[in-house]
PQR file with spaces between the fields and no chain letter, atoms N, CA, C, O and H, PARSE charges and radii, in Angstrom:
ATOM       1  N    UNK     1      28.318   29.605  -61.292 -0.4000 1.5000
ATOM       2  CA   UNK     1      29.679   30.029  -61.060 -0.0000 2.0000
ATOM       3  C    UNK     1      30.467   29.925  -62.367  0.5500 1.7000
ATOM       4  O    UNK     1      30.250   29.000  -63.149 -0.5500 1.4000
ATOM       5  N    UNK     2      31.452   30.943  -62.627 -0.4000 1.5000
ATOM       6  CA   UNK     2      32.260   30.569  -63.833 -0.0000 2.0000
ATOM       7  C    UNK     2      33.288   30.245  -63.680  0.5500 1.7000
ATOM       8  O    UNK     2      33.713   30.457  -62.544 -0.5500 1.4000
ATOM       9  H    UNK     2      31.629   31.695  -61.992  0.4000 1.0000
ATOM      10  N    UNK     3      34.001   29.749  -64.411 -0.4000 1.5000
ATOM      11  CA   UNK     3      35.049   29.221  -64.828 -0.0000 2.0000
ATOM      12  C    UNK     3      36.530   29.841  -64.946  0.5500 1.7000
ATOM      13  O    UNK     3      36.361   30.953  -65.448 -0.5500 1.4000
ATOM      14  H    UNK     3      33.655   29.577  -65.334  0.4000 1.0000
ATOM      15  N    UNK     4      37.695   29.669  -64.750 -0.4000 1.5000
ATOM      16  CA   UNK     4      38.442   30.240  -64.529 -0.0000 2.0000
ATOM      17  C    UNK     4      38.526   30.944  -66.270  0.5500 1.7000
ATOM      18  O    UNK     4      38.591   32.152  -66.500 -0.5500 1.4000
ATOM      19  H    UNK     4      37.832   28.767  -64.342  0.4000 1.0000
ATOM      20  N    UNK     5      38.504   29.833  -67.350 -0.4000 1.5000
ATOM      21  CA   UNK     5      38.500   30.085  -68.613 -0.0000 2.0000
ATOM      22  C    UNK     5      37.919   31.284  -68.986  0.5500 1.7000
ATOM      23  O    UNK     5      38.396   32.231  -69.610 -0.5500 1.4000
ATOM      24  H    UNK     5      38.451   28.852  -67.164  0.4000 1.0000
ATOM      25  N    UNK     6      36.311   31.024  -68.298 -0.4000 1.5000
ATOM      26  CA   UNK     6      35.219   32.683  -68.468 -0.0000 2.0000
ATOM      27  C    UNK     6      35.842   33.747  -68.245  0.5500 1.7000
ATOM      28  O    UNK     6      36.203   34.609  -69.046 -0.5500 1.4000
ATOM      29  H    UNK     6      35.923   30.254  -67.791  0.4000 1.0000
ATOM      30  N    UNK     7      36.038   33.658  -66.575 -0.4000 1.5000
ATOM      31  CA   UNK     7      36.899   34.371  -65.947 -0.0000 2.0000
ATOM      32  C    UNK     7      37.888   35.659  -67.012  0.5500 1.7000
ATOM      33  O    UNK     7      37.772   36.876  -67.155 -0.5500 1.4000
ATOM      34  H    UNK     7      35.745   32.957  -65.925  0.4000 1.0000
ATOM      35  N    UNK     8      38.806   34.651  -67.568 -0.4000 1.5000
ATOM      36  CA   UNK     8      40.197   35.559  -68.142 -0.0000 2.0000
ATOM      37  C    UNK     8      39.156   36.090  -69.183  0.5500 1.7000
ATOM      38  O    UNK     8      38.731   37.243  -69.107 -0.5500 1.4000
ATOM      39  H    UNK     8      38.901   33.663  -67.451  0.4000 1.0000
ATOM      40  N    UNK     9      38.712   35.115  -70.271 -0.4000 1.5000
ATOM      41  CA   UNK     9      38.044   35.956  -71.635 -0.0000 2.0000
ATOM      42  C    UNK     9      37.260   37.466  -71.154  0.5500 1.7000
ATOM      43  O    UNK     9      37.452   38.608  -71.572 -0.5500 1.4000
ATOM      44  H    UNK     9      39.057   34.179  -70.333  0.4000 1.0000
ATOM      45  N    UNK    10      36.528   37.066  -70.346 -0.4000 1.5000
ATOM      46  CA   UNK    10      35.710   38.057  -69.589 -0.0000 2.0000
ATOM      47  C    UNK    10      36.513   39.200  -69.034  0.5500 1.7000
ATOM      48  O    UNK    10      36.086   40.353  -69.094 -0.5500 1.4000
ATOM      49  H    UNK    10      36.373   36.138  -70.007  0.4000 1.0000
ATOM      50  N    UNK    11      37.646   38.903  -68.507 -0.4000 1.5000
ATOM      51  CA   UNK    11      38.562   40.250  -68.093 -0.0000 2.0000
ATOM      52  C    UNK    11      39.493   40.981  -69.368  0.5500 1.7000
ATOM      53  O    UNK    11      39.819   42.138  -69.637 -0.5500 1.4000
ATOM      54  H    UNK    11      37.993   37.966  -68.459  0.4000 1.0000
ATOM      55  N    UNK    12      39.668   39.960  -69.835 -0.4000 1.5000
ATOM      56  CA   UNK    12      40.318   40.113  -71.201 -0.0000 2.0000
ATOM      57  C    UNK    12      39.649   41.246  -72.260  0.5500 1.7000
ATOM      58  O    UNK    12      40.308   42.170  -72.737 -0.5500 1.4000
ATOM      59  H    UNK    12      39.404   39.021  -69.617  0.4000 1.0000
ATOM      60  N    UNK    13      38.166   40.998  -72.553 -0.4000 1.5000
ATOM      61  CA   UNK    13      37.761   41.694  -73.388 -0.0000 2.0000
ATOM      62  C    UNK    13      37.231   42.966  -72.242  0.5500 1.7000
ATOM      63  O    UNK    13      36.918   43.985  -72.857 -0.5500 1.4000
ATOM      64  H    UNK    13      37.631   40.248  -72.166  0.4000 1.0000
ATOM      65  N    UNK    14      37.093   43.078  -70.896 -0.4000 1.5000
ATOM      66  CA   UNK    14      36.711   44.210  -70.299 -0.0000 2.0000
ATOM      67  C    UNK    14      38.543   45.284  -70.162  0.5500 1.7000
ATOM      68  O    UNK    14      38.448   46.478  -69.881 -0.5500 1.4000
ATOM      69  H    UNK    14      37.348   42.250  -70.397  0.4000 1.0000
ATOM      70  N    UNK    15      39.731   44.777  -70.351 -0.4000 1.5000
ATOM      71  CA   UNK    15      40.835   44.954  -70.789 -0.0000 2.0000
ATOM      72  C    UNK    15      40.696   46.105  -72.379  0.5500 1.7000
ATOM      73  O    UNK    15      40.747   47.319  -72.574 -0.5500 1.4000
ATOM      74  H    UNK    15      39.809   43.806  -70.580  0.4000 1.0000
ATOM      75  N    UNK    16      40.536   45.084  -73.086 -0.4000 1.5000
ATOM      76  CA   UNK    16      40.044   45.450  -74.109 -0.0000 2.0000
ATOM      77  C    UNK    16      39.275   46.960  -74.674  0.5500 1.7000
ATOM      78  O    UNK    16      39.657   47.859  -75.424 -0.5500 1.4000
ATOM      79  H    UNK    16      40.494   44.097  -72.927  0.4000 1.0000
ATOM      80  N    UNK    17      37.993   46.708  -73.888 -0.4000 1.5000
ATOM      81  CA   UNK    17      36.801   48.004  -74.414 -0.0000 2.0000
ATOM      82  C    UNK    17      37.676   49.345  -73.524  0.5500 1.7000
ATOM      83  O    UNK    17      37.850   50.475  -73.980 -0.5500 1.4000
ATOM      84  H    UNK    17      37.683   45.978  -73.279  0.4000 1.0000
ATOM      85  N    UNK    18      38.102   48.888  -72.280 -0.4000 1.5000
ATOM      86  CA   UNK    18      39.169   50.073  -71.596 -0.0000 2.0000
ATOM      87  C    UNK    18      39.917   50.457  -72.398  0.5500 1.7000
ATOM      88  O    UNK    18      39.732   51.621  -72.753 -0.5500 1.4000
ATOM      89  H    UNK    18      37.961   47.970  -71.910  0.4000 1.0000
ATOM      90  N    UNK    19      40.861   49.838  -72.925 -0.4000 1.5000
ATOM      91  CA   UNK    19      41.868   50.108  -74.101 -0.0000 2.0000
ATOM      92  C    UNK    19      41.444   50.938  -75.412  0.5500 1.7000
ATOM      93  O    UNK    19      42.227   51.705  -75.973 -0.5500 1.4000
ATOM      94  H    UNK    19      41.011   48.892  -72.636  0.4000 1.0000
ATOM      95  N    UNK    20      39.995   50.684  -75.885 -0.4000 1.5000
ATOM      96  CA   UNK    20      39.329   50.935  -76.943 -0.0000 2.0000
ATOM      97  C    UNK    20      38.964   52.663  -76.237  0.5500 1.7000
ATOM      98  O    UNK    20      39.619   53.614  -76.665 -0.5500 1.4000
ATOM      99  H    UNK    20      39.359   50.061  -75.428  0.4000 1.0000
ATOM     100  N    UNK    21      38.183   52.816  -75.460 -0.4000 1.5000
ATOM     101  CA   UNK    21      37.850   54.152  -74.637 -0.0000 2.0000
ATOM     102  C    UNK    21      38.984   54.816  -74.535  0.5500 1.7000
ATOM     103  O    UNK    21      38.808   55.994  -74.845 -0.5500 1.4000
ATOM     104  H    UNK    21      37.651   52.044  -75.112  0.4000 1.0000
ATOM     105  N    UNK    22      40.585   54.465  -74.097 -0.4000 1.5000
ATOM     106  CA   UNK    22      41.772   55.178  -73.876 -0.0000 2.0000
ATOM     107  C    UNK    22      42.245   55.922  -74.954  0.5500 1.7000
ATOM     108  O    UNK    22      42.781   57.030  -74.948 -0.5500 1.4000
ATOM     109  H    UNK    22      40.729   53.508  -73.846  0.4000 1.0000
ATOM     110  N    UNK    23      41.897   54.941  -76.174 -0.4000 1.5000
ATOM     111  CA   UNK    23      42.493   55.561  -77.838 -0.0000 2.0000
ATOM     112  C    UNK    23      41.536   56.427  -77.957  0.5500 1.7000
ATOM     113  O    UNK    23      41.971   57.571  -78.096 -0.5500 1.4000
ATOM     114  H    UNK    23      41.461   54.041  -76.178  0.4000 1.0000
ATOM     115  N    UNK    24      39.979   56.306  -77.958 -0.4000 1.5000
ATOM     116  CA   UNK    24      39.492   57.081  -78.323 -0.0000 2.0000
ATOM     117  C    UNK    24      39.470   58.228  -77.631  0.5500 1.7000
ATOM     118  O    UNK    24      38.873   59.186  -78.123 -0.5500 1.4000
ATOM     119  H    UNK    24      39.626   55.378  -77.845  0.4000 1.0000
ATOM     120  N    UNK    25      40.057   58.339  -76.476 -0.4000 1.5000
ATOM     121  CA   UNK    25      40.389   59.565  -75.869 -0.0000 2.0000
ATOM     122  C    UNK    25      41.657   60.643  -76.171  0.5500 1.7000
ATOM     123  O    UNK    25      41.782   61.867  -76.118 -0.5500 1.4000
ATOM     124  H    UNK    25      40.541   57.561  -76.076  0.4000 1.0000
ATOM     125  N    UNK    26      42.673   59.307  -76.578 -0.4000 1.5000
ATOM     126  CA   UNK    26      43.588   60.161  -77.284 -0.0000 2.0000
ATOM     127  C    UNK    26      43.599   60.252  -78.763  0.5500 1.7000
ATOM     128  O    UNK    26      44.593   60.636  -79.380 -0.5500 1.4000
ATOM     129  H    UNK    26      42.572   58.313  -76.621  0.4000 1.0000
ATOM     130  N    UNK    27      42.410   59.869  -79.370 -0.4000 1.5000
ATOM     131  CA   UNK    27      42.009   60.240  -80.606 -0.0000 2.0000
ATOM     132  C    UNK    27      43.237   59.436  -81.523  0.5500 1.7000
ATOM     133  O    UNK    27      43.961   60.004  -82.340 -0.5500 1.4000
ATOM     134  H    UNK    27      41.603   59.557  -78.869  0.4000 1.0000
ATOM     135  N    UNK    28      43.276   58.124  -81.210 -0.4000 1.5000
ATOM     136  CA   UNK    28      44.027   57.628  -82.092 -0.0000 2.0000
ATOM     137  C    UNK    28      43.050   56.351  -82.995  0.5500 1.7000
ATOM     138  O    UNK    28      42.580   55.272  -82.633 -0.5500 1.4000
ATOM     139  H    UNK    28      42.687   57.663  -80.546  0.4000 1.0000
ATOM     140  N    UNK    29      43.040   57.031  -84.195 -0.4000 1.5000
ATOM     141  CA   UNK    29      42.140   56.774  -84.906 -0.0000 2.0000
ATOM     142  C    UNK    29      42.518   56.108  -86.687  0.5500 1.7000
ATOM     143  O    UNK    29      43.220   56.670  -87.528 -0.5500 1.4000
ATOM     144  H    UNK    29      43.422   57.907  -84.489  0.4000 1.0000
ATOM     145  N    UNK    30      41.829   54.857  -86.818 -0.4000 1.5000
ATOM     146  CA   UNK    30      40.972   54.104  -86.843 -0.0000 2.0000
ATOM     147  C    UNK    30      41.357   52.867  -85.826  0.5500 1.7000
ATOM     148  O    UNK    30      40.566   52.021  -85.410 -0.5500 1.4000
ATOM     149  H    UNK    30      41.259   54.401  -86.135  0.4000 1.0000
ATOM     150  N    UNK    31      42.438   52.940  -85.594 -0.4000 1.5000
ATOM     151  CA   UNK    31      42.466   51.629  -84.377 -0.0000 2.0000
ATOM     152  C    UNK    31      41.386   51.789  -83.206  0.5500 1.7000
ATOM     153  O    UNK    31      40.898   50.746  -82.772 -0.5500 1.4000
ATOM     154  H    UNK    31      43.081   53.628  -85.932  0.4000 1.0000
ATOM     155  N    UNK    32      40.995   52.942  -82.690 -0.4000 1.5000
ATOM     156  CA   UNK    32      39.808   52.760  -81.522 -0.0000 2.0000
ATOM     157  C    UNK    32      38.673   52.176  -81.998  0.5500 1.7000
ATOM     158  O    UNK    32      38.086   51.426  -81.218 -0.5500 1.4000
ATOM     159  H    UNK    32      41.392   53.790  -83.043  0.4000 1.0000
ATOM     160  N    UNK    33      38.209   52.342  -83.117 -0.4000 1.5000
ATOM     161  CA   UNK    33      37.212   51.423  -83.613 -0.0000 2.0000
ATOM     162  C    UNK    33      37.605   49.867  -83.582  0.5500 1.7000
ATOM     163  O    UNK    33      36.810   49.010  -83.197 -0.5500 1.4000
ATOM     164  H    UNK    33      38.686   52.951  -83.751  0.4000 1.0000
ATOM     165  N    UNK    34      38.900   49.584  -84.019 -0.4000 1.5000
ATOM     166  CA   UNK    34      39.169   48.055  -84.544 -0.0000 2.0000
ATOM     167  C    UNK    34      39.041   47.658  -82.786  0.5500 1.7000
ATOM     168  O    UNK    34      38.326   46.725  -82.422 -0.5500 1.4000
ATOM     169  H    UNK    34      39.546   50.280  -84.331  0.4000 1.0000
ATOM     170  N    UNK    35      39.794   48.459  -81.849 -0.4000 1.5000
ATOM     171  CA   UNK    35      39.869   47.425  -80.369 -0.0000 2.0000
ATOM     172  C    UNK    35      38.917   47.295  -79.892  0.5500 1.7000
ATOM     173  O    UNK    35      38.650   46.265  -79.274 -0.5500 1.4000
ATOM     174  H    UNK    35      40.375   49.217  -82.144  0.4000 1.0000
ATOM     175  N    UNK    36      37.877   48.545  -80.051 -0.4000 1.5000
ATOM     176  CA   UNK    36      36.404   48.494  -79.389 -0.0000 2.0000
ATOM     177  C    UNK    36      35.476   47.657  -80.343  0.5500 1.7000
ATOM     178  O    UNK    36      34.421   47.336  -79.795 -0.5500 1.4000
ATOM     179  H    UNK    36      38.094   49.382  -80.553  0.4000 1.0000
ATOM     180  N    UNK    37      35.573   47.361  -81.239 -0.4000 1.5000
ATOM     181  CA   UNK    37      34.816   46.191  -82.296 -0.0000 2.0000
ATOM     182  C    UNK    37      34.866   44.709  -81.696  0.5500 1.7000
ATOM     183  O    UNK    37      34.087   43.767  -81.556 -0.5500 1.4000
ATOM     184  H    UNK    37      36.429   47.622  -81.685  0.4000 1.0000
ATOM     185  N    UNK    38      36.053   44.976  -81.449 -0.4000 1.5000
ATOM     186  CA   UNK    38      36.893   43.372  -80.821 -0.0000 2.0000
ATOM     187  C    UNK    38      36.411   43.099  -79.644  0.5500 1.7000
ATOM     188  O    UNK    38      36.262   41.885  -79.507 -0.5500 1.4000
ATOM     189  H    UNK    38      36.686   45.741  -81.562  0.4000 1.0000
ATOM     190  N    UNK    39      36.077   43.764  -78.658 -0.4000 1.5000
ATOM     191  CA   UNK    39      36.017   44.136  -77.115 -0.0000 2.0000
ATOM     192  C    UNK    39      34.356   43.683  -77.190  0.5500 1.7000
ATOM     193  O    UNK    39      33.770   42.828  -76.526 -0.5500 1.4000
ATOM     194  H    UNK    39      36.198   44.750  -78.769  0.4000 1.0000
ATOM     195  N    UNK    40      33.897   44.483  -78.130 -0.4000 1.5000
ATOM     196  CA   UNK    40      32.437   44.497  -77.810 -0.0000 2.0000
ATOM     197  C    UNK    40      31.740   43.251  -78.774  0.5500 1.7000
ATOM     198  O    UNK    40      30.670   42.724  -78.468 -0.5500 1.4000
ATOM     199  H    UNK    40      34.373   45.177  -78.670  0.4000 1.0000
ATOM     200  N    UNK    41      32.529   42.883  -79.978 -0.4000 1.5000
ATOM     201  CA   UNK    41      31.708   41.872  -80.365 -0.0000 2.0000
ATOM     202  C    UNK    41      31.913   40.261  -79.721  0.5500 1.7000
ATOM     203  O    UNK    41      31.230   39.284  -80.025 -0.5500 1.4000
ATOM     204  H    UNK    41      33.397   43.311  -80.227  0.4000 1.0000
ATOM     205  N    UNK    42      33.286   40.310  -78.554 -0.4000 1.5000
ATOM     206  CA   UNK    42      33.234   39.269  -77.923 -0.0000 2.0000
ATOM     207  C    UNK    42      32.249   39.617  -76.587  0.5500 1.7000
ATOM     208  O    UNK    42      31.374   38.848  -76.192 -0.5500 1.4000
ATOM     209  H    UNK    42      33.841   41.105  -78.307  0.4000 1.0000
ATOM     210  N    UNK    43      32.416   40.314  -76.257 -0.4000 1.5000
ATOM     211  CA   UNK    43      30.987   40.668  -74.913 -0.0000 2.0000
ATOM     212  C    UNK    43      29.748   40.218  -75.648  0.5500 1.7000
ATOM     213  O    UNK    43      28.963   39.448  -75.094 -0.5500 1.4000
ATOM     214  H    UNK    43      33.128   40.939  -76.578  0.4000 1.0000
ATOM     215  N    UNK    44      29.542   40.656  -76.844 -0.4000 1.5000
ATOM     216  CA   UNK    44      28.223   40.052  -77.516 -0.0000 2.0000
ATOM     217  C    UNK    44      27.973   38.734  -77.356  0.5500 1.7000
ATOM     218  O    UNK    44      26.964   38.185  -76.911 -0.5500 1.4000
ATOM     219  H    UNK    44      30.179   41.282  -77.293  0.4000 1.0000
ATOM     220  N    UNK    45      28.957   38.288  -77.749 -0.4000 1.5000
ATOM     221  CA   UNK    45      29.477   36.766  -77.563 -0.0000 2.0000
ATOM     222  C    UNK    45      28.979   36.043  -76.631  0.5500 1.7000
ATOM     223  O    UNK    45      28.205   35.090  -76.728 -0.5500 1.4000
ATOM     224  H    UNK    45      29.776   38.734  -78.110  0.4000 1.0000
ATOM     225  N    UNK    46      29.708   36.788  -75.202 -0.4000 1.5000
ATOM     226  CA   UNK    46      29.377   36.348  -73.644 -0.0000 2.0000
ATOM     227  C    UNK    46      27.833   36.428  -73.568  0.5500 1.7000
ATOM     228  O    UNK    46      27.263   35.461  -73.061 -0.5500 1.4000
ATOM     229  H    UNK    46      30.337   37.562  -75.124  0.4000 1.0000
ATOM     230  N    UNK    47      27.082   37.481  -74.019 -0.4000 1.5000
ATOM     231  CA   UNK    47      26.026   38.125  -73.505 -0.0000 2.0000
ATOM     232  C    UNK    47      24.627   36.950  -74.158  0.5500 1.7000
ATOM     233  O    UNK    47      23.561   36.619  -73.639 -0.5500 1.4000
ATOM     234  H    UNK    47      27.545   38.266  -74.430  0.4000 1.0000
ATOM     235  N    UNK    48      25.381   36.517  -75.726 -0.4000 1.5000
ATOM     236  CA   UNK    48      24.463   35.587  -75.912 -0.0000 2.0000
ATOM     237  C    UNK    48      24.759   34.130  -75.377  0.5500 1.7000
ATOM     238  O    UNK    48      23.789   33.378  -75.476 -0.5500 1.4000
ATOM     239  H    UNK    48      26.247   36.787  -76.147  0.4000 1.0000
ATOM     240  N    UNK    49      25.996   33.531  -74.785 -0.4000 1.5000
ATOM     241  CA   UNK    49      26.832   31.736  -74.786 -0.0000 2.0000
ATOM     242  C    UNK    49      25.932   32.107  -73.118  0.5500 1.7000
ATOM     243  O    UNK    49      25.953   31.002  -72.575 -0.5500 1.4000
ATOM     244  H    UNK    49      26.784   34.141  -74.704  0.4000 1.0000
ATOM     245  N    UNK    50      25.402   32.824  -72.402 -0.4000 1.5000
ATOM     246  CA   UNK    50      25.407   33.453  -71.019 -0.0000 2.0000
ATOM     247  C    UNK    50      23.775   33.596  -70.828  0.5500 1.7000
ATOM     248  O    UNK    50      23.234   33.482  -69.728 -0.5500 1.4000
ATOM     249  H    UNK    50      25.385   33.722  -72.843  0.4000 1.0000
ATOM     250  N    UNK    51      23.049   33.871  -72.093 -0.4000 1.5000
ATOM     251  CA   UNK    51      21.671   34.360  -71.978 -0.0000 2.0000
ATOM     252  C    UNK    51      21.245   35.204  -71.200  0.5500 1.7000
ATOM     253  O    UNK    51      20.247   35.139  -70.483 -0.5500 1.4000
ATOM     254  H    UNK    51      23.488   33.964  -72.987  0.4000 1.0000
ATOM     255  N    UNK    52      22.261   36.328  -71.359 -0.4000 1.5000
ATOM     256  CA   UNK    52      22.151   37.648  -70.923 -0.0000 2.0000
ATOM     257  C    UNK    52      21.653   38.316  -71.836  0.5500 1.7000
ATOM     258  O    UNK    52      22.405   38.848  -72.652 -0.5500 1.4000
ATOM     259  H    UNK    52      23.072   36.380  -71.942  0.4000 1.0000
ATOM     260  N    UNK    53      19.960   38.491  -71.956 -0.4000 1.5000
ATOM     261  CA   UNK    53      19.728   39.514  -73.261 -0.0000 2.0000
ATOM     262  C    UNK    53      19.909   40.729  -73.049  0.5500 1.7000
ATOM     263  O    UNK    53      20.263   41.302  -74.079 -0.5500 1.4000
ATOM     264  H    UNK    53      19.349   38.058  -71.293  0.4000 1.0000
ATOM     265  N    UNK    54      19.809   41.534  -71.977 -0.4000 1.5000
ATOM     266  CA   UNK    54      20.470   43.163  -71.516 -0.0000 2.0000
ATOM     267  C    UNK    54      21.959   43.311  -72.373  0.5500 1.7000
ATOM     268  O    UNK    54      22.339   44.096  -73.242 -0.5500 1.4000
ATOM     269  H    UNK    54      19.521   41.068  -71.140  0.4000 1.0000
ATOM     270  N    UNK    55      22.507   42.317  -71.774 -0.4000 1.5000
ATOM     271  CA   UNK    55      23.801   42.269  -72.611 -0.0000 2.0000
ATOM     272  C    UNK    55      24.296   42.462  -73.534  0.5500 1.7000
ATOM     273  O    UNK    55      25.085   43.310  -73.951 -0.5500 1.4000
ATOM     274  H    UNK    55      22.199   41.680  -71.067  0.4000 1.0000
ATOM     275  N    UNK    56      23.502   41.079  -74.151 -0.4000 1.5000
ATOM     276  CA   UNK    56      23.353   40.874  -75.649 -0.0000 2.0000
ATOM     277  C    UNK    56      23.003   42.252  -76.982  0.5500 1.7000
ATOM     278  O    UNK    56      23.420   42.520  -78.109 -0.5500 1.4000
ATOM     279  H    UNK    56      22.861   40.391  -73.812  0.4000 1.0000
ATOM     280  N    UNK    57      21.995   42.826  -75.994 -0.4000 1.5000
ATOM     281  CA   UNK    57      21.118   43.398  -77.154 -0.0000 2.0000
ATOM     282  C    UNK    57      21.997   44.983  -77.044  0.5500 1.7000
ATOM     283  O    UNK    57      21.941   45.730  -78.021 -0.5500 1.4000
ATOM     284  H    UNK    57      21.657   42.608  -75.079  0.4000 1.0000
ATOM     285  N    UNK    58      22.752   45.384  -75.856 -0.4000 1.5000
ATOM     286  CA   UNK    58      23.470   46.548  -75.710 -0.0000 2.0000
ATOM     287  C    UNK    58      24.249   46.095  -76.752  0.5500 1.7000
ATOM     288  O    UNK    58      24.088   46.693  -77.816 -0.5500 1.4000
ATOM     289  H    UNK    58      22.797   44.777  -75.063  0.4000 1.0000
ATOM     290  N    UNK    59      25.434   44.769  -76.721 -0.4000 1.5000
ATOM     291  CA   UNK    59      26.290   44.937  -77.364 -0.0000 2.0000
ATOM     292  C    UNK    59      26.270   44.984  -78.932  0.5500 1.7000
ATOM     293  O    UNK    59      27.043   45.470  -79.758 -0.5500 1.4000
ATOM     294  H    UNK    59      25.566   44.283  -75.856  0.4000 1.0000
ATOM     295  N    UNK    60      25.267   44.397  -79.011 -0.4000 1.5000
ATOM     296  CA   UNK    60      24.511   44.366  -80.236 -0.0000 2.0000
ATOM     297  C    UNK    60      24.419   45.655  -80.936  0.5500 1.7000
ATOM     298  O    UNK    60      25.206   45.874  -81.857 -0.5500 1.4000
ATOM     299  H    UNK    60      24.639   44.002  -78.341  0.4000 1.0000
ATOM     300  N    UNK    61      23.712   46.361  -80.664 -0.4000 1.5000
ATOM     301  CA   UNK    61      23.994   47.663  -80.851 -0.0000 2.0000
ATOM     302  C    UNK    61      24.886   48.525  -80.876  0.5500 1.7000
ATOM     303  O    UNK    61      25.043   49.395  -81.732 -0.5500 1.4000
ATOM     304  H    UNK    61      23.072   46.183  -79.916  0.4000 1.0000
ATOM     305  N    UNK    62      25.727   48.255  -79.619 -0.4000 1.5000
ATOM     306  CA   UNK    62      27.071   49.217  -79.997 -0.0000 2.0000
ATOM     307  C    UNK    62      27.885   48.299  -81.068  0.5500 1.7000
ATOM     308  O    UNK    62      28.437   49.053  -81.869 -0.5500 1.4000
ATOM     309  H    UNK    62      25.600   47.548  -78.923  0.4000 1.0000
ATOM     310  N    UNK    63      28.102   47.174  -81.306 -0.4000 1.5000
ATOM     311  CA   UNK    63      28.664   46.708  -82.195 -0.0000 2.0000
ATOM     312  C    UNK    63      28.448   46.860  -83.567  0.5500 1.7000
ATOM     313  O    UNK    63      29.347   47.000  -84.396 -0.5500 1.4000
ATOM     314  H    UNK    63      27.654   46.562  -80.655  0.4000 1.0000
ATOM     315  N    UNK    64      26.901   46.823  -83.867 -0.4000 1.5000
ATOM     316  CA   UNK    64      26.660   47.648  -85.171 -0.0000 2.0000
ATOM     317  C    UNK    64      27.424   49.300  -85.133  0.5500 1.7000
ATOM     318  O    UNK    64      28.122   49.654  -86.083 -0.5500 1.4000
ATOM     319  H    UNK    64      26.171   46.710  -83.194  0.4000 1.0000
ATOM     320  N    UNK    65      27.244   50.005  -84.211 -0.4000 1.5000
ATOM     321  CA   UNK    65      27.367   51.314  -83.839 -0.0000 2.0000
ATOM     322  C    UNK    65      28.721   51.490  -84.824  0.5500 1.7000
ATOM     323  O    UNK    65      28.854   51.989  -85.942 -0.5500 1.4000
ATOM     324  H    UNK    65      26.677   49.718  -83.439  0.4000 1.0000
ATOM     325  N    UNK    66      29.903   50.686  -83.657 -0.4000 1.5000
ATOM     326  CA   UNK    66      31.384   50.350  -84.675 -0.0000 2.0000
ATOM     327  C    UNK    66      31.755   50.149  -85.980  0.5500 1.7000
ATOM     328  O    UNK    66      32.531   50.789  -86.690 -0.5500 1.4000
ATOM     329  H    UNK    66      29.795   50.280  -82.749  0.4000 1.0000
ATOM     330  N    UNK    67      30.986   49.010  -86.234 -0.4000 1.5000
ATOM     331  CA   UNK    67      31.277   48.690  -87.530 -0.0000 2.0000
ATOM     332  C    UNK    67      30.561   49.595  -88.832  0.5500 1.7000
ATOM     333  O    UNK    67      30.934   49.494  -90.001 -0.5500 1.4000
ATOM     334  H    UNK    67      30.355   48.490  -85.657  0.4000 1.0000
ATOM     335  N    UNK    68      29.419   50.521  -88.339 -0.4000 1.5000
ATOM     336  CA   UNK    68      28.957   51.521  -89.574 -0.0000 2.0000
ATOM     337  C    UNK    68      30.621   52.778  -89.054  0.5500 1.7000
ATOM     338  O    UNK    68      31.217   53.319  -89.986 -0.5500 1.4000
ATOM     339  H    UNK    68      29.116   50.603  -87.390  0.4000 1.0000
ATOM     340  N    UNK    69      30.974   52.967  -87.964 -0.4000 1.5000
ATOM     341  CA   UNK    69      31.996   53.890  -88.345 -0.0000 2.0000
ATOM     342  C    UNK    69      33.321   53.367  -89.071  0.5500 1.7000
ATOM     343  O    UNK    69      34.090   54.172  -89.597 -0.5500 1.4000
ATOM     344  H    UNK    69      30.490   52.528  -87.207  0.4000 1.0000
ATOM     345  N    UNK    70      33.576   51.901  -89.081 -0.4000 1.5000
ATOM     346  CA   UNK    70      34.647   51.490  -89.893 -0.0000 2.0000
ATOM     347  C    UNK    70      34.594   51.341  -91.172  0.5500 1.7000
ATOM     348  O    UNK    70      35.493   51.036  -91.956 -0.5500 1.4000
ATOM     349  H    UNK    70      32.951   51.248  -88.654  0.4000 1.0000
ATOM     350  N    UNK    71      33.370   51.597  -91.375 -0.4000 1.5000
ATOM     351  CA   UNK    71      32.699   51.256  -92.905 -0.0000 2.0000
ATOM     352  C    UNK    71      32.712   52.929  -93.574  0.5500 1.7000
ATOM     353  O    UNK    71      32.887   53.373  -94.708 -0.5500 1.4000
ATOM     354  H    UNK    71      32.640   51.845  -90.738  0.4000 1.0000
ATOM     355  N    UNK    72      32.449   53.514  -92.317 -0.4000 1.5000
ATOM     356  CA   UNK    72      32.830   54.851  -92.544 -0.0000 2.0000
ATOM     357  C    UNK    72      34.068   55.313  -93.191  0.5500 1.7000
ATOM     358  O    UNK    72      34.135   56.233  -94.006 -0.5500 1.4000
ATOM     359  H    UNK    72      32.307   53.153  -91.396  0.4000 1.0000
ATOM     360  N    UNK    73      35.404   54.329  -92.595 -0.4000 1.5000
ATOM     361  CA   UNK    73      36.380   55.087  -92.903 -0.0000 2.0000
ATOM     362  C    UNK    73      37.125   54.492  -94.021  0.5500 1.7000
ATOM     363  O    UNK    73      38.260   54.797  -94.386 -0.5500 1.4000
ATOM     364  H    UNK    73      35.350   53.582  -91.933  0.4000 1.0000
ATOM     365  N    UNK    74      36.123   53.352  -94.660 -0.4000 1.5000
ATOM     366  CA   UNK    74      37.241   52.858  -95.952 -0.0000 2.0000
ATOM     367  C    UNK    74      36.524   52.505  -97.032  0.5500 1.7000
ATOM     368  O    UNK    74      36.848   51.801  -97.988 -0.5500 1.4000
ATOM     369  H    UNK    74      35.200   53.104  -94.364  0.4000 1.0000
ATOM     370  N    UNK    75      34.950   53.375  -96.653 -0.4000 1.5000
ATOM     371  CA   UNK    75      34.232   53.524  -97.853 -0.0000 2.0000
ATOM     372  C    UNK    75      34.136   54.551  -98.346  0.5500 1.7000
ATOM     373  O    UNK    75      33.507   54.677  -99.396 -0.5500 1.4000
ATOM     374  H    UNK    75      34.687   53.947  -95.876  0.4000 1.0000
């Protein structure tokens, strides 16, 4: 069972990757990268403190995914 603490972080960053998907829908850009970076490298977070490797290894990936497009935009 989790914790009320889990709980919020956990809604918090699913808050978050929603927020990140909304910009990138309205194409407001480079912030959809920075919220979805944020969103997904704390789910990474969860996915490994949780020993969720499905988790883990998705976010893992999309989190690299992010950060080569932010690297994109200020290299």
């Amino acid at each position: 069972m989790t914790s009320l603490k889990d709980s919020i972080i956990e809604w918090t960053l699913t808050v978050m990757l929603i927020a990140g998907v909304a910009l990138t829908s309205f194409n407001v850009y480079p912030l959809n990268l920075w919220v979805s970076l944020a969103g997904n490298f704390g789910w990474l977070y969860l996915g490994w403190i949780w020993r969720k490797w499905s988790l883990f290894v998705v976010q893992l990936i999309i989190t690299a995914i992010y950060m080569l497009g932010i690297s994109k935009v200020y290299l």
